[in-house]
N, C-alpha and C positions, 0 to 999 in steps of 0.2 A: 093567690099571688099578691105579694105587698107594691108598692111604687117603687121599690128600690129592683126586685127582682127583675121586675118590667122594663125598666129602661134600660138594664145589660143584655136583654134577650133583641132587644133592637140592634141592627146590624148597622150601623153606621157607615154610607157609601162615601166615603174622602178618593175623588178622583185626582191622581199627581201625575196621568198623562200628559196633559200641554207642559210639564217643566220642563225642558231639556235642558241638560248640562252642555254648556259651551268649550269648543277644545279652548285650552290656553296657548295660545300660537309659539307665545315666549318660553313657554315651558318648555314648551313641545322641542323646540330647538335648541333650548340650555339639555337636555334631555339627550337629545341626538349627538349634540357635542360630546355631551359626558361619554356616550356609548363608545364613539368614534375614536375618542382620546384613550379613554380603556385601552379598545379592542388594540389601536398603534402600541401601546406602551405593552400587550402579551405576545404580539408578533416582532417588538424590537428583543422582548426577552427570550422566544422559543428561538427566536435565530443568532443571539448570542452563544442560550446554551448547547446547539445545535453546534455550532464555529468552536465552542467548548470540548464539546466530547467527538468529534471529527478528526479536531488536532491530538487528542491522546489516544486515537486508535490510532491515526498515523504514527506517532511516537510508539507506540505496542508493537507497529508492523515494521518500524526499521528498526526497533531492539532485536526481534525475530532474523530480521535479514542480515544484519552483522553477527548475531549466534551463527547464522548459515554461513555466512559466508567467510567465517575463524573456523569452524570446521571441515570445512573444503579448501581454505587453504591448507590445514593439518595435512588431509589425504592430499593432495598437491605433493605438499613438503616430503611426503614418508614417500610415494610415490618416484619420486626424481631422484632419492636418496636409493631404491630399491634398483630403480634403473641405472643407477654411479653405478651401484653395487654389482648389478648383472655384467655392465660394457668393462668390471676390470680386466687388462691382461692377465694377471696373475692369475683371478678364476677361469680366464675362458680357455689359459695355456692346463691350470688342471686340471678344466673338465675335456680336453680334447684328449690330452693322455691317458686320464684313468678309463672314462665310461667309454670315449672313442676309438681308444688302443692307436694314438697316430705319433709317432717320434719326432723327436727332433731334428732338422735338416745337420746334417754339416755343413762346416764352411763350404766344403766343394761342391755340395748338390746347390744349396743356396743362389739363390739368383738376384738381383738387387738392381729396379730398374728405377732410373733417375726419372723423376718429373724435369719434363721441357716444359719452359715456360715461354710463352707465344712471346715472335719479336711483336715490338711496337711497329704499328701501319706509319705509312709514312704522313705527314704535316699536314699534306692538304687533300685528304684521300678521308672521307665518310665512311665506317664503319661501323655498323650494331655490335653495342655492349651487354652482355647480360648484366 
């Protein structure tokens, strides 16, 4: 073994236990800041884009309820038109004749009774009205 081999086969004890690294206090709370300020500025934006897309599913769900509610008035409209249709005289004088087999009165059979219309109660006399 020469001198050179010799001296790399020696292990060389370098003790760096007593160093300790010191926090940096100022760091530490530029640090904390930066965190703090972040974390504000993704909770102003997830509750932006939250108030974002909240108000166009509200917009989706009253484009859906006016669709609903133009087509119910359709059935409404056809419906009240079916009921004109049913309450005409003309239809209910022809379906009493043909499918009911029922005639027409004569003048003579004909009976014709007058609506009374109730007197007025007197001035100072309490009455219920419908």
């Amino acid at each position: 073994m020469t001198s050179e081999q010799f001296e790399y086969a020696i292990k060389k004890d370098v003790r760096n236990n007593p160093i300790v690294r010191e926090v940096d206090e100022a760091r530490q709370r530029e640090l904390w800041k930066s965190v703090s300020i972040a974390g504000f500025l993704v909770l102003v934006l997830l509750g932006s884009a939250w108030q974002h897309f909240e108000l166009l599913q509200h917009g989706y769900q009253i484009e859906e309820l006016q669709r609903e509610k133009a087509a119910e008035e359709e059935i409404s409209r056809r419906l009240r038109l079916e009921i004109e249709t049913l309450k005409s005289p003309k239809r209910i004088e022809t379906f009493a004749t043909e499918k009911l087999h029922l005639v027409t009165p004569s003048r003579d059979e004909a009976i014709v009774i007058e609506r009374v219309l109730p007197t007025e109660p007197p001035a100072k006399s309490v009455v219920a009205q419908r």
